[in-house]
C-alpha positions, 0 to 999 in steps of 0.5 A: 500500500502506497500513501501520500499526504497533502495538506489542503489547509491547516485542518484538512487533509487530502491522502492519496492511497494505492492498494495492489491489484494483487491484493484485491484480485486474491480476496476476490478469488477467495471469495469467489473459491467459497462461494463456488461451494454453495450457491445454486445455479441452474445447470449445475449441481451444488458444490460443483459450480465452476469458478468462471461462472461463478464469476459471471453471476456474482463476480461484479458484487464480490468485487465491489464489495471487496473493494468497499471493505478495502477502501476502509481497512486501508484509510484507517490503516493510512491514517495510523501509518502517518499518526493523523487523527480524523475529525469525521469519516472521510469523503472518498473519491475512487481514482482508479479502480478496474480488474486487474489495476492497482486500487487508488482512491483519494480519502479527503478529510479534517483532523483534530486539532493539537492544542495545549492544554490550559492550567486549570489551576487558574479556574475559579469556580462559585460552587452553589450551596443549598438546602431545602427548608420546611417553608420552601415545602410549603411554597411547593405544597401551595402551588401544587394545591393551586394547580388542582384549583377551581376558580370562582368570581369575586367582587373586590379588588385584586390582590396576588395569585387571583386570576385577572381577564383583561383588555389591554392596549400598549402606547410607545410614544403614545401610539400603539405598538405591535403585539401590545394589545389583546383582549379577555387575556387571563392574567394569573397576578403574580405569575411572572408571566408578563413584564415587570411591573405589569402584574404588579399594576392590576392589583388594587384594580375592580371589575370595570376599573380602567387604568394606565400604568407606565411599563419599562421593559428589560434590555435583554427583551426578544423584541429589538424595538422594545428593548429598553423601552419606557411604555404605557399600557392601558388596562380594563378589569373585566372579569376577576377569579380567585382560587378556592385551593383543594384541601389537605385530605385523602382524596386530594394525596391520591392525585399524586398517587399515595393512598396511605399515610396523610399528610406527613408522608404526602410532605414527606414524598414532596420533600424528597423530590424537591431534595432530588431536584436541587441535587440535580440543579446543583450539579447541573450549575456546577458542570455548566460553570466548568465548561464554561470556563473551559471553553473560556480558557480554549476559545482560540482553539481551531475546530474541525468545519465537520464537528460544528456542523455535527453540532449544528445538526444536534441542536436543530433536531433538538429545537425541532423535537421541543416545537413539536410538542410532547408526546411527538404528536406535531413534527416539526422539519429541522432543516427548516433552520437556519444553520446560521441560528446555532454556529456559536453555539456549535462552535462552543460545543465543540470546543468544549468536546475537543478540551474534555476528551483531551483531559481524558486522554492526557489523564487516562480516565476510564468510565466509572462502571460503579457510577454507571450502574448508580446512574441507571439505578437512580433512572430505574428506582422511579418506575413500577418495575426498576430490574427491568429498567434496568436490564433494558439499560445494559441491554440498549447499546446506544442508551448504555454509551449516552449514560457512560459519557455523562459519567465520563463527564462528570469525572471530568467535571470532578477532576477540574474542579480538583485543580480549580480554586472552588468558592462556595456560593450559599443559596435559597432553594428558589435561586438555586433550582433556577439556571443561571442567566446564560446557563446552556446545557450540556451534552449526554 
């Protein structure tokens, strides 16, 4: 086998290959020798076939595929040989490729990039610190009473957690602005679902009360000709609801699936998920915090065109699996997006992909098989039938290789953190379970 290697650019590379027709010519005999054995054409008895008509009927698909296995054996081969390390598959163009020629097709592909890395010693990390206290439980408690609610008309002036259905008008510079407008729109009052300041507005307000209250929306706001802007809005009271809250008994525990016990073990359940929700809030902090900031310290590294359109390919699906709802019952075509929406993204992925499975290779880490195993028991403890769960986990290929690179990552989430200089940052359990404001999730 003949290989040379031309640098196209400093990630691209173009690798001419040569196989002797000798050896494709002998694999094929080979394979033509074998199967001279077995198959069946009419005029000849099984096993007697010989060679030349063999050749005749399947001579072409042995060939091909001889060649086909050839062609990757020998690109990986190729690539071992002058120490390259690909970023992807390659796109293989044939050269030549006839019976009784030299094989010679060219491979074109990107590598990894080689790159130091950073000290991690230079990371500082604000650790987030939290506990869930008894009146956090019983903040959790009232709003799942509120969502099991019923609502019934009153006949005084607003307070919180009422439910308001309005008109309302928004004037910029006193002319009314697109989307600032609507009529009979239920307001929860104290949601958070509307701007600052406009919830806020309704309360004190009657049925049939008229008011104009002054709203400045947030810098950061999605529309661009809202950002920043002092506006005023122009609200009627039509109809107004309270919630009667379901009471604390039998009939309302058996909702969330306890038949026994009453209240203390109902908070106790509600207790236990808040705990399991602020671990996971918290570590999911932690790791965001990390891979940002190593994506801080690698951010010049060059990366392969091949891996962000990898990532750019992830991200759409993803988005396009959250627009179409849950339960799949709506599709929604990723391509239908532009790839231009998520390139910095991607590109920060990437990076931090490439940075994480350097510090593995550097640190010769090897996936924890006791986390792993921890990690399906916790998937599995919450469904009826956890031994199953947990055989469909080990028994699944791509599902068992997703949780072991989770944990992979976790290690090294953990190793970093080891060098890093860790500051703990106490927390109430509202801010903790919150992202934080450019928080982006990571990879499985």
């Amino acid at each position: 086998m003949q290989v040379s290697v031309e640098t196209i650019s400093s990630l691209e590379r173009k690798m001419t290959i040569v196989v002797p027709a000798e050896r494709i010519g002998n694999e094929v005999k080979e394979r033509l020798e074998k199967a001279a054995k077995t198959v069946r054409i009419d005029g000849f008895r099984a096993g007697r076939v010989p060679l030349n008509v063999v050749n005749q009927h399947y001579g072409q698909g042995i060939r091909q595929e001889v060649v086909s296995e050839t062609v990757r054996t020998c690109f990986y081969d190729a690539v071992t040989q002058e120490n390259l390390t690909p970023a992807s598959a390659p796109a293989i163009e044939p050269k030549i490729d006839k019976p009784g020629m030299d094989l010679e097709f060219i491979a074109t592909f990107e590598v990894l990039p080689d790159f130091d890395l950073a000290d991690l010693t230079t990371i500082k990390i604000a650790k987030p610190l939290a506990e869930v206290k008894d009146s956090d439980v019983d903040v959790m408690i009232k709003g799942l009473r509120k969502q099991h609610a019923t609502w019934s008309e009153v006949d005084r002036a607003a307070v919180a957690d009422d439910e308001a259905t309005i008109d309302y008008v928004g004037l910029k510079n006193g002319k009314e602005f697109d989307g600032g407008s609507a009529e009979n729109y239920p307001l929860e009052i104290g949601g958070g679902t509307a701007v600052a300041g406009f919830e806020e507005g309704v309360i004190g307000m009657s049925v049939g009360d008229e008011k104009t209250i002054p709203v400045t929306f947030p810098e950061n706001y999605q529309a661009e000709e809202l950002r920043g802007a002092s506006v005023e809005f122009k609200i009627k009271l039509n109809v107004l609801k309270e919630p009667l809250l379901p009471e604390m008994n039998d009939e309302f525990f058996t909702l969330f699936g306890l038949k026994a016990g009453g209240e203390p073990v109902f908070r106790s359940a509600v207790l236990q998920n808040m705990q399991r929700d602020l671990k996971n809030a918290l570590e999911g902090k932690v790791k965001s915090r990390v891979m940002h900031e190593l994506f801080t310290l690698h951010s010049d590294i060059e990366v392969p065109l091949t891996r962000i359109a990898t990532e750019i390919t992830s991200l759409k699906q993803q988005m396009a699996k959250n627009l179409g709802g849950d339960g799949g019952e709506n599709t929604f075509d990723p391509s239908l997006l532009p790839d231009e929406m998520f390139e910095e993204q991607a590109k920060r992925r990437a990076i931090v992909g490439l940075v994480v499975n350097e510090i593995v290779q550097s640190n010769k880490m090897d996936v924890d098989g006791a986390a792993v195993k921890s990690r399906i028991q916790d998937i599995a403890a919450s469904y009826d039938q956890p031994e199953e769960v947990m055989k469909y986990h080990y028994n699944s290929p791509e599902l068992l290789k997703s949780i072991e690179a989770n944990v992979l990552q976790d290690q090294v989430v953990d190793f970093v953190l080891s060098q890093a200089k860790v500051l703990d940052e106490p927390q109430d359990y509202q801010k903790a379970i919150a992202p934080d404001p450019d928080q982006v999730a990571t990879k499985n």
